[in-house]
N, C-alpha and C positions, 0 to 999 in steps of 0.2 A: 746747224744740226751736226755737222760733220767733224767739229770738236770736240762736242758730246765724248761720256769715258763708255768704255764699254764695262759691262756687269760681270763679275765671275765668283760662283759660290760655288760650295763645295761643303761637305759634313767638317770638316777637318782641313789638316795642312796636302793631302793626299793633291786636290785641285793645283796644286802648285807645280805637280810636271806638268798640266795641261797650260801652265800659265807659261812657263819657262818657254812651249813652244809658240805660245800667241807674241809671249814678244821678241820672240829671234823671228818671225813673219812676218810681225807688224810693230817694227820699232819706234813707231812714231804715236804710237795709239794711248790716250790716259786710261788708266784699269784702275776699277775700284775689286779688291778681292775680296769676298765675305767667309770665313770659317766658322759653322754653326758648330763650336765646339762645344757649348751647351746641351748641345744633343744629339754627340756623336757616341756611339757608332749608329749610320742611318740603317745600317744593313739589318739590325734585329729590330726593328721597330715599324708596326702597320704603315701597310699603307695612306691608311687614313693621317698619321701623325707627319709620314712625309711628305705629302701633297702639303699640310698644312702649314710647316715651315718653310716650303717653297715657295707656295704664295705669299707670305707673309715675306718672305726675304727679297721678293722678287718687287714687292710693294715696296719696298725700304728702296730700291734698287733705282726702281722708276721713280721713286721721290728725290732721288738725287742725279736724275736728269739722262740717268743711260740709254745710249741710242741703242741698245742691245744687248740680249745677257747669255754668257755661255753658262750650260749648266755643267759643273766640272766634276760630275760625280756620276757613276753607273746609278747607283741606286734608285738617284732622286730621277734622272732622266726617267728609266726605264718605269718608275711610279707614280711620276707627276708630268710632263712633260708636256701630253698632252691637254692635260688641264693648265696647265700655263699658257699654249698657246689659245685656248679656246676662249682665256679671260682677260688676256694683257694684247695691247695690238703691237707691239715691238718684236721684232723677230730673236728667235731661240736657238741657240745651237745646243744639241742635247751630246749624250756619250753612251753610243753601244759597244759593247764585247767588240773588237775587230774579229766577228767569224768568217766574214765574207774574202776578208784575204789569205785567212789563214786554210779554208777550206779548197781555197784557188790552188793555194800551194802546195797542199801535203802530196806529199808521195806515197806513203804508207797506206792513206784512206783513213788514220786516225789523229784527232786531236783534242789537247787537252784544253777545258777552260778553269781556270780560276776567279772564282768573285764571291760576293757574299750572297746570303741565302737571300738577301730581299732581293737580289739582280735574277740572281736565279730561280725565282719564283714568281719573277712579273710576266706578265704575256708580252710583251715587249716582246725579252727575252725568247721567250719558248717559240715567237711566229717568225723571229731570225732568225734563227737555230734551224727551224723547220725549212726557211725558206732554202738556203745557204748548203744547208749539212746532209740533201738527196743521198744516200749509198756509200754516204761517211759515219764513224762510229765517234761519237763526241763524249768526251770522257769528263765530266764537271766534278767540281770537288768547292766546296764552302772552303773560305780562306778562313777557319778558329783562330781568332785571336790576332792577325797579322793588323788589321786595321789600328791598334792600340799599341803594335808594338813600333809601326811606322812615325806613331802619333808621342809617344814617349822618347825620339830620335837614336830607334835600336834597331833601324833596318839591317845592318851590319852584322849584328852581333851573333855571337855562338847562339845563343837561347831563341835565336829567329832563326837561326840556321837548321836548330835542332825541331824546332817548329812544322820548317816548312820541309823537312825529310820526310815528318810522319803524315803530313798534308799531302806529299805529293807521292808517295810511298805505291798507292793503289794506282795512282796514274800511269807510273814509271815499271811498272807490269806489263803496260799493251806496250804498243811498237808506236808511242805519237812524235809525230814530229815537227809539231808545232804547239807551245803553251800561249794561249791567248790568257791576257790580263783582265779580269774582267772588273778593275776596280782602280783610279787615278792613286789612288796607293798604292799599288803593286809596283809600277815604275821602281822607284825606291827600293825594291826589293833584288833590281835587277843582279846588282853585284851580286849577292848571296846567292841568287838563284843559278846565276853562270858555275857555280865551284859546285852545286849541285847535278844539274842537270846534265843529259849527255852531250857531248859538243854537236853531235846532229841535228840537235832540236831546237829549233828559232824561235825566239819570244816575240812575241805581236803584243802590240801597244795603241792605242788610238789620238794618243797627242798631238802628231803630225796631222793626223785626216782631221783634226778637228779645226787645227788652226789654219787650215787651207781653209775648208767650209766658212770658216767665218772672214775670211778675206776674199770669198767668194761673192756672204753675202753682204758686206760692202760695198763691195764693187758695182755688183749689181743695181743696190738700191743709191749708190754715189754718197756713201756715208766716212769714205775715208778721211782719217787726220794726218794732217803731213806735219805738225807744229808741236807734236804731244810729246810725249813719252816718260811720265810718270806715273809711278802705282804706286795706290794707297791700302794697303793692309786694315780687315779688322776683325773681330772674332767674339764671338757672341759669349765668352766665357774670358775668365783673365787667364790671358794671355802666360803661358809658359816662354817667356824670350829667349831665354837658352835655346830650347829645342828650337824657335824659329830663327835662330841666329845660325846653327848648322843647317840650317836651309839657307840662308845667303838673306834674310830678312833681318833688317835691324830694329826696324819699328812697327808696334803694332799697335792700334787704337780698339780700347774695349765700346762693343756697341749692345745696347738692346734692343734686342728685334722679337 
């Protein structure tokens, strides 16, 4: 059992900072990575359509033998999550907004969150927020467009720059001083975002908390690989290799799911 690969999907290439930290934590572990780029972006699309690629990708997942699957994307967690664990018995590691550190932290009493309008419209979402953000002022803003411009390999670029000025424009009004990510794509954004923002304001990210959590539940359930340490890429649509090659990915396998 404890060679088994672990599962990690994602709408997109976004899942891939999540990924970057499961294997600097667990460098021994086999990962299969799945990119439903057939049906990205997950953030405008119902609920109902997300739950429904989840389980399906999550079936593909368990057909190829994973002792466990991280889910590497705010959206899908916060809209599907629970129905994945309620239908598959393999344990889940899902991905919320980091509010609860970020709220820990601020000084000001305000912070900003950025994700997409399906994160920020799940109850997930809104009963963290609630729980987390007592007599803090939380300032959310839908990421327009950034998802596509991640996924195109233009995190960098002036025209994301110029983007995410008018994105965060309203935010950059209060006094926050903390911007949580609310999307495994944002990562990728960070350079841009640092030559934006003010140097007082610290970006929160949840790739670190994740990849602890699943070395956690490893350990727990004694599913660790000491012998691994290959990942295999694949992505529900053909594959742009360029853009996955400036990710540090050489090879990708087209899959239908």
């Amino acid at each position: 059992m404890h060679t088994k690969p672990i599962g990690v999907f994602d709408s997109g290439i976004g899942g891939l900072s999540v990924l970057n930290a499961l294997k600097e934590m667990l460098p021994h572990e086999d990962i299969l990575y799945v990119a439903d780029q057939a049906y990205i972006p997950y953030g405008k699309r119902r609920k109902e359509t997300i739950t429904a690629r989840a389980v399906a990708i999550t079936n593909w997942l368990v057909a190829q033998d994973c002792k466990l699957v991280v889910v590497a994307c705010n959206t899908a967690t916060t809209n599907a999550v629970a129905q994945l664990r309620a239908q598959f018995s393999i344990p889940f590691v899902g991905i919320e907004p980091a509010i609860k550190p970020a709220a820990l932290g601020s000084q000001t009493g305000v912070i900003g969150v950025l994700a997409t309008a399906g994160t920020l419209a799940s109850t997930l979402f809104q009963t963290t927020s609630q729980d987390y953000t007592q007599g803090l002022e939380v300032i959310s803003q839908v990421g327009h467009g950034l998802v596509s411009l991640v996924e195109k390999g233009k995190a960098n670029s002036e025209i994301t720059k110029k983007q995410l000025r008018e994105i965060l424009s309203p935010m950059l009004e209060k006094p926050i001083d903390h911007l949580v990510l609310g999307c495994t794509h944002y990562p990728f954004l960070t350079q841009t975002l640092k030559k934006i923002l003010p140097k007082n304001i610290t970006i929160v990210d949840c790739s670190a908390a994740v990849a602890k959590q699943t070395n956690r539940l490893l350990e727990v359930r004694n599913l660790h690989n000491t012998k691994g340490g290959k990942t295999i890429y694949y992505s529900t649509a053909t594959p742009k290799i360029d853009v996955w090659n400036s990710f540090g990915v050489s090879e990708v396998n087209q899959v239908e799911i």
